[in-house]
LUMZAVO-735772 format. One record per residue (C-alpha): residue in one letter; y negated, z negated, x negated. Coordinates in steps of 0.05 Angstrom, whole numbers, padded with zeros to 5 digits, always signed. Layout:
BEGIN
AYZX ...
***
This chain:
BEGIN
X-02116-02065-01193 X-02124-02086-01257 X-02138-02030-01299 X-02166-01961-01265 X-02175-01905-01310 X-02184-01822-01305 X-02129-01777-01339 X-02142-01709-01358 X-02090-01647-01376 X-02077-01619-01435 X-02122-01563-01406 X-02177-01601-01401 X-02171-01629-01468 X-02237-01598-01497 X-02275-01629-01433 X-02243-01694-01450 X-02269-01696-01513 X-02339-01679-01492 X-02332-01725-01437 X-02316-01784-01489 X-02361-01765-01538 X-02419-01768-01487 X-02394-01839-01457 X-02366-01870-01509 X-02392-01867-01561 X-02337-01828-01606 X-02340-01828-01675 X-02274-01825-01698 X-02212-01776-01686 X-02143-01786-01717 X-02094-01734-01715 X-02016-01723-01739 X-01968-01666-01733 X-01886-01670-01739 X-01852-01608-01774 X-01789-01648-01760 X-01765-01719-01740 X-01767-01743-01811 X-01833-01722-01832 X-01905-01747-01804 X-01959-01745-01852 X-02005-01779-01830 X-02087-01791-01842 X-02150-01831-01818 X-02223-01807-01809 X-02269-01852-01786 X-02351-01870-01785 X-02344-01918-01747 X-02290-01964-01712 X-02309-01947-01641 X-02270-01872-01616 X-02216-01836-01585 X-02149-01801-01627 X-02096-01773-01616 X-02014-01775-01650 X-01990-01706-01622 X-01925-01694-01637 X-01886-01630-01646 X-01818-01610-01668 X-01811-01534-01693 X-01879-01514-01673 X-01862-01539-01600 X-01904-01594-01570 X-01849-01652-01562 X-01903-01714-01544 X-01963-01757-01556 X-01991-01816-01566 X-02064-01830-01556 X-02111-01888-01564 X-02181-01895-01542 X-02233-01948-01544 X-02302-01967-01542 X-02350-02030-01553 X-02346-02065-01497 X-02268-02062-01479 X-02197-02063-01506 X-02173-02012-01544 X-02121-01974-01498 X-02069-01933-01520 X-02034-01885-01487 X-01948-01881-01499 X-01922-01845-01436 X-01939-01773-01434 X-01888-01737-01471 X-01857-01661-01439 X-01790-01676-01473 X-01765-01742-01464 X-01704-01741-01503 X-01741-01743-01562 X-01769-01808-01552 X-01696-01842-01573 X-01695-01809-01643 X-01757-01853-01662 X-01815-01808-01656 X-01863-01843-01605 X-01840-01905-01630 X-01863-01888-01705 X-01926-01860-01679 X-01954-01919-01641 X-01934-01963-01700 X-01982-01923-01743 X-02038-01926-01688 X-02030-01997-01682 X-02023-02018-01743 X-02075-01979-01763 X-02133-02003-01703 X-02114-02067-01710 X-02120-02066-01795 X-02204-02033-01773 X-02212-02093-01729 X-02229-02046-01670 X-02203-02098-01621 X-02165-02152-01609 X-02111-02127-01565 X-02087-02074-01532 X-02075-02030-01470 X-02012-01994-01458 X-02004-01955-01380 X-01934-01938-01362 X-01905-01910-01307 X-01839-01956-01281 X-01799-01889-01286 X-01810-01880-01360 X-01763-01920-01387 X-01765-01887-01455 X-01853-01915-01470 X-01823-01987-01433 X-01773-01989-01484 X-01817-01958-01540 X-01868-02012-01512 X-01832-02076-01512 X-01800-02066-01585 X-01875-02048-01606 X-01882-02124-01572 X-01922-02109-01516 X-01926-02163-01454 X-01927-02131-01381 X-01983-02170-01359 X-02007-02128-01289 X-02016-02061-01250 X-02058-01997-01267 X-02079-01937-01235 X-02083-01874-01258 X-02126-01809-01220 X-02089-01751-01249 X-02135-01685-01214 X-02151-01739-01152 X-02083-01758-01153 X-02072-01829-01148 X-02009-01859-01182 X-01981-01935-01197 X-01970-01950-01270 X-01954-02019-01299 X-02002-02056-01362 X-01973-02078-01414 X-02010-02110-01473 X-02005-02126-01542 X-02052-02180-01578 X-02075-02168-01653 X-02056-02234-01665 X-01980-02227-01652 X-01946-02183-01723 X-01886-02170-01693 X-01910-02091-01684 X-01909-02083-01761 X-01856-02051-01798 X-01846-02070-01866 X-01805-02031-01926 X-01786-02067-01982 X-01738-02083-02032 X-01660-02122-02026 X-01610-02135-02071 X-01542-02126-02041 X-01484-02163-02064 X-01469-02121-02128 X-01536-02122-02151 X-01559-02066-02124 X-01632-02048-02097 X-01638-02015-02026 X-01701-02005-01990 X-01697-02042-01929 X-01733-02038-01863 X-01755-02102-01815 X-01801-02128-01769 X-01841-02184-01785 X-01836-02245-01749 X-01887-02271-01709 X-01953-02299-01744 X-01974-02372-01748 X-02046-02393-01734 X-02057-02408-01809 X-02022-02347-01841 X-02038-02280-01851 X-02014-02206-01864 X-02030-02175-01926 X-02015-02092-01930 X-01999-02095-02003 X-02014-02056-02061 X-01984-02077-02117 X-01927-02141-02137 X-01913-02180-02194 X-01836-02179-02219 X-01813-02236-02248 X-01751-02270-02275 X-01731-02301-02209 X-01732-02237-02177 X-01681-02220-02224 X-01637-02283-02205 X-01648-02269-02132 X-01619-02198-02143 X-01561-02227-02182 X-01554-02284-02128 X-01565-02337-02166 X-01633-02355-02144 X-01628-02341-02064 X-01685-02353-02024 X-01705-02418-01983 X-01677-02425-01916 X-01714-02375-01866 X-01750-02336-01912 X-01731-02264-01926 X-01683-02226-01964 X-01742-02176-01985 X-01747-02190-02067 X-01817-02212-02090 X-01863-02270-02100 X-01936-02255-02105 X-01976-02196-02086 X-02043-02158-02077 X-02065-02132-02025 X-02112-02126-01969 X-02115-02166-01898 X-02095-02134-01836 X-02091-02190-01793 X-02109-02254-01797 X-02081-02330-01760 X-02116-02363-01702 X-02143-02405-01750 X-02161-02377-01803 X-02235-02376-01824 X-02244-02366-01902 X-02202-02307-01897 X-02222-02244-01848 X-02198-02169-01843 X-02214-02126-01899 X-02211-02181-01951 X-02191-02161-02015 X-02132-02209-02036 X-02080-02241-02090 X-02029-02285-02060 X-01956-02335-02079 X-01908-02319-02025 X-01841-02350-02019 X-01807-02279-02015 X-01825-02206-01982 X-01876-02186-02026 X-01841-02126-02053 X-01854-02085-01988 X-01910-02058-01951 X-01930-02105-01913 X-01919-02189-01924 X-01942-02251-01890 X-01978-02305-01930 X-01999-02370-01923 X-02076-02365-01921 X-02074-02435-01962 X-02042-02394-02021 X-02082-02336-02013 X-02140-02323-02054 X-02198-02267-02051 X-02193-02221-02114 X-02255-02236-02163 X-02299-02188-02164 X-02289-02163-02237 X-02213-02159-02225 X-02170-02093-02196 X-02120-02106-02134 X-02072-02083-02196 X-02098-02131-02244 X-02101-02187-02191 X-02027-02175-02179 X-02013-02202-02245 X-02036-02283-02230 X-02017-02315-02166 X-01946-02339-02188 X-01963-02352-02253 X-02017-02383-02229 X-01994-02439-02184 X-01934-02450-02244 X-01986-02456-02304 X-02029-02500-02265 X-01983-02549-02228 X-01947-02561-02292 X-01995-02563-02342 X-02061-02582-02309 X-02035-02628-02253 X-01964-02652-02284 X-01974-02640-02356 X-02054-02663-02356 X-02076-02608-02404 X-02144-02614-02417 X-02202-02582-02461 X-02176-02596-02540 X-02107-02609-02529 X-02051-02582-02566 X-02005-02536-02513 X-01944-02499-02531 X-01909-02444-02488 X-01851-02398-02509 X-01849-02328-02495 X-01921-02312-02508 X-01906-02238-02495 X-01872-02247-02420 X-01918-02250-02357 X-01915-02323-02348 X-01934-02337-02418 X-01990-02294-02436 X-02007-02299-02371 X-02014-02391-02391 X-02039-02376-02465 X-02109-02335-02421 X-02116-02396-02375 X-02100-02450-02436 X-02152-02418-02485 X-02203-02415-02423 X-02198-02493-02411 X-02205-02492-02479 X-02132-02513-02513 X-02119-02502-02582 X-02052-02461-02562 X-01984-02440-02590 X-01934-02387-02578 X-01874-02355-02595 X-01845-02286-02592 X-01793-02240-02613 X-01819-02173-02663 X-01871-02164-02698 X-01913-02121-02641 X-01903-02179-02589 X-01925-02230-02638 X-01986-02196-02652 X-02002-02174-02576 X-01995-02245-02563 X-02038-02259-02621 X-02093-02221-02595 X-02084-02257-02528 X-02116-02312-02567 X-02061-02358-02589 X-02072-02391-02653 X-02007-02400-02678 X-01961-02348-02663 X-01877-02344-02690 X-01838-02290-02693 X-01765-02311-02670 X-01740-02239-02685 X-01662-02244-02713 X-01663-02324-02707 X-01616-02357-02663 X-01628-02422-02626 X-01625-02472-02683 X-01667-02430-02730 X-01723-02424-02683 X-01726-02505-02668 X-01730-02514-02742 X-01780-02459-02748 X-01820-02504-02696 X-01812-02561-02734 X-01827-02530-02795 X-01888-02500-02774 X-01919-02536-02725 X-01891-02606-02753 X-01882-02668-02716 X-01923-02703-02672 X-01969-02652-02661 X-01975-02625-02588 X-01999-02650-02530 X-01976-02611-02474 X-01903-02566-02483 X-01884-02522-02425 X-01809-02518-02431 X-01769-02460-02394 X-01707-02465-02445 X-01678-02525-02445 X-01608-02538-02472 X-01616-02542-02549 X-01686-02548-02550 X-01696-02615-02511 X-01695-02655-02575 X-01742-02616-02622 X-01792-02611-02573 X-01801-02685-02556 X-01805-02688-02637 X-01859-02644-02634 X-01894-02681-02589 X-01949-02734-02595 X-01944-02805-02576 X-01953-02809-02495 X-01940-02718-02493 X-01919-02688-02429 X-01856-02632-02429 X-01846-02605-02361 X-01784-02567-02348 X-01792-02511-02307 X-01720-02468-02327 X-01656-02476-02373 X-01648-02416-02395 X-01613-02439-02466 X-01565-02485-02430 X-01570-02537-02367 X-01536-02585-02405 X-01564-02612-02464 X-01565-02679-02515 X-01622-02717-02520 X-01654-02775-02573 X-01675-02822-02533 X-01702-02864-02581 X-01765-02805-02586 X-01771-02814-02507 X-01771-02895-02508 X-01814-02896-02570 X-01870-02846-02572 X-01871-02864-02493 X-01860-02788-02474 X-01864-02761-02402 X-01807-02714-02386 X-01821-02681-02317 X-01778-02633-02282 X-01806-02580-02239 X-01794-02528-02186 X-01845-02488-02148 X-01817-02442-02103 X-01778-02483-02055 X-01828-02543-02055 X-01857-02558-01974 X-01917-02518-01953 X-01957-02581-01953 X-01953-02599-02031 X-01966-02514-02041 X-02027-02527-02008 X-02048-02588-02055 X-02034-02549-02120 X-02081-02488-02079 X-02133-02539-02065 X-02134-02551-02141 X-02137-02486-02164 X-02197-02465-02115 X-02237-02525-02147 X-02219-02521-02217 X-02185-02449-02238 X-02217-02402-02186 X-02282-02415-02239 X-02246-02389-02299 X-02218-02329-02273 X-02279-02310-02242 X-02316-02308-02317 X-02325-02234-02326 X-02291-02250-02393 X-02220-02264-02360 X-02174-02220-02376 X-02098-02210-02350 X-02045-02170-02387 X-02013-02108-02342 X-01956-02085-02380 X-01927-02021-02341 X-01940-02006-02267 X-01876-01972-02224 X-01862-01948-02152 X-01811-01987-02110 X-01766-01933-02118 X-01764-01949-02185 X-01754-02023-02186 X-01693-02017-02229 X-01724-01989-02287 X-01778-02048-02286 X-01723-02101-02277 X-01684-02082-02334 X-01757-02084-02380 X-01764-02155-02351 X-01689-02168-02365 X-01687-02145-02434 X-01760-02180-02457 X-01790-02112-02467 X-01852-02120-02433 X-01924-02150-02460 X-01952-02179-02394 X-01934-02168-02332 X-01888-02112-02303 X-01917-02104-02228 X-01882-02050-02170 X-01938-02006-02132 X-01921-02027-02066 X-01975-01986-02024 X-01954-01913-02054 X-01891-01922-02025 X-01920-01939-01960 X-01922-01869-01927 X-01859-01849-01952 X-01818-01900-01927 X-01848-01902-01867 X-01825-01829-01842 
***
């Protein structure tokens, strides 16, 4: 046999207990109780991650089923999914929600790297609970249950394999409308790694995706979201800078409005140490978009001239931080007299109030203001009527990278300012760029940027903080330019509660 082990009765319960505590070196026991099929609250006591618990499970004060798991330091943990004295109950989702939790769970405390299930072949509700949970038969057992010998089959599940976590997050359905959505996630890559999130960043393309106009890559998910924080609950094959535990920020291509996501360890970063998991929620994406387009494309360096619109949004206060910590002289724009001096005190030395002033006005307010031939570095997320006045703005040999039109996709341009001041026009996208050239702009940032944020004088702008449940109300602040930093979604709040 392959796996012999002793099973007591519910009778013997408290011997059990003793018996473990004496052999094995308990420490831990983790209990949860079921008023109903909906509800399981659910909690975690531990000293240390060697023990023994228990999910018992019981519908109108009636014992329905359990789920145990039990471990030690020198084996597998091994949990437990076929004892149940009601087995109809095991199709409404119970033992299958359970286990989840346990797993999930053991596997997030690094207890082991893979575990144990016994089942006996006539149980076909714990095979079925077992192989969606993405357990492997892989061998016989034996169980002694009062000297009586019985045949069970092993089934295992490695730590390494995600597919046994559940995530809930956020999708926009064809109108528009947010739902809270429920998947698996697929199986995990040796260089990736899954994050249990705590808070998400909402930004404008989350707002296209929901409208459909900004749909994700091919093969990612339809769960909203782009960057996260979080902690690590399991980590790639080969992974080594990263472990379980870690405290983390990190630029997803989509899924990171949910409780749990998959990252690319490349684009994940440990949270400095001054920084909150909320705070740190505020940089990845604009991160990786501030420095591949101004750093890398735009060559913004200490005592240039940089200009960025929207000073107030996420993205641009968010660019004016990182562009006064190189050490830019920087300038801004926004709309009221608040926003223009919140982005003031950001540190932007020129700040212009576009309040009332349509398109034209404002590039002649530029002008005006700024005059010609007198920035270095313009990142340009407008487009359309603006194309023109900014390469006047510009000095001899300036960089403008695109990164959005939203004033107009079509627009006229002098090219007689491009061919004669020798002006580099770059267009840029980030999100659907290969993995690969993701990895390059990371490899930048860990050298060059990772130092700047990790001054204890950094500071990031959190504008308001909502639950997932109300991801509406912080879409329509982003939508409308209300905000003054960054709008984030408190992912892990929610987790509990959609998990029921």
């Amino acid at each position: 046999m392959d796996l012999r082990y002793e099973k007591f009765s519910l009778a013997h319960f408290s011997l059990w207990e003793e018996y473990l505590l004496k052999n094995h070196r308990v420490m831990a026991f983790v209990y949860s109780y079921a008023t109903g099929v909906a509800k399981m609250p659910y909690y975690l006591s531990h000293r240390e991650r060697y023990g023994f618990g228990w999910y018992s499970i019981f519908e109108n004060s009636e014992f329905v089923g359990r789920v145990g798991l039990f471990w030690n330091n020198s084996s597998p943990a091994q949990v437990e999914l076929g004892y149940t004295l009601r087995e109809e109950y095991w199709g409404r989702g119970i033992a299958t929600i359970a286990s989840r939790f346990v797993i999930d769970e053991f596997f997030g405390l690094n207890i082991a790297d893979e575990i144990v299930a016994t089942i006996e072949d006539e149980n076909i509700g714990s095979v079925q609970v077992a192989k969606k949970l993405g357990f492997v038969s892989s061998g016989n057992a034996e169980v002694f249950i009062e000297g009586n010998s019985r045949p069970l089959k092993l089934y295992r599940l490695a730590k390494k394999d995600s597919k046994m976590i559940t995530t809930s997050g956020l999708i926009a359905d064809k109108n528009g409308t947010l739902h809270l959505h429920q998947e698996q996630l697929p199986a995990l890559s040796e260089h990736e790694v899954v994050i249990k999130t705590a808070f998400a960043g909402v930004n404008r393309a989350d707002l296209g995706q929901a409208k459909g106009s900004y749909p994700p890559p091919p093969g990612v998910t339809e769960i909203l979201g782009l960057e996260c924080s979080g902690e690590i609950v399991v980590v790639g094959s080969s992974v080594t800078e990263l472990k379980i535990g870690d405290k983390v920020m990190a630029l997803v291509s989509g899924g990171a409005f949910a409780t749990h996501v998959i990252a690319e360890a490349a684009t994940t970063f440990k949270v400095p140490p001054h920084l909150s998991l909320q705070e740190a929620a505020v940089i990845p994406e604009s991160l990786f978009t501030f420095w591949e387009n101004t750093y890398i494309a735009g060559g913004l360096r200490a005592g240039m001239v940089f200009l960025v619109h929207g000073g107030a949004s996420g993205l641009g206060s968010f660019s004016i931080t990182m562009a006064k910590n190189i050490g830019c002289r920087v300038y801004s724009t926004a709309r009221g007299k608040e926003r223009a001096a919140f982005v003031k005190s950001l540190g932007a030395d020129l700040v212009i109030d576009t309040e009332g002033l349509n398109n034209e006005e404002i590039a002649n307010q530029l002008l005006s203001i700024i005059g010609e031939n007198n920035v270095d570095v313009i990142m340009d997320h407008l487009g359309g009527a603006f194309l023109t006045p900014h390469c006047a703005l510009l000095k001899k040999k300036g960089r403008m990278v695109l990164i959005n039109s939203a004033v107009g996709s079509i627009a006229t341009l002098d090219l007689g300012l491009l061919i004669g001041k020798r002006l580099h026009l770059i267009g840029s996208v980030l999100r659907s760029r290969p993995s690969v050239e993701k990895q390059e702009i990371a490899a930048s940032i860990r050298e060059h940027a990772l130092p700047l944020l990790s001054g204890k004088g950094f500071k990031v702008a959190v504008d308001q903080v909502y639950s997932l449940s109300e991801a509406p109300n912080a879409f329509t602040r982003v939508e409308q330019r209300l905000n003054r930093g960054k709008v984030l979604l408190q992912t892990y709040k929610n987790y509990l509660q959609s998990s029921n």
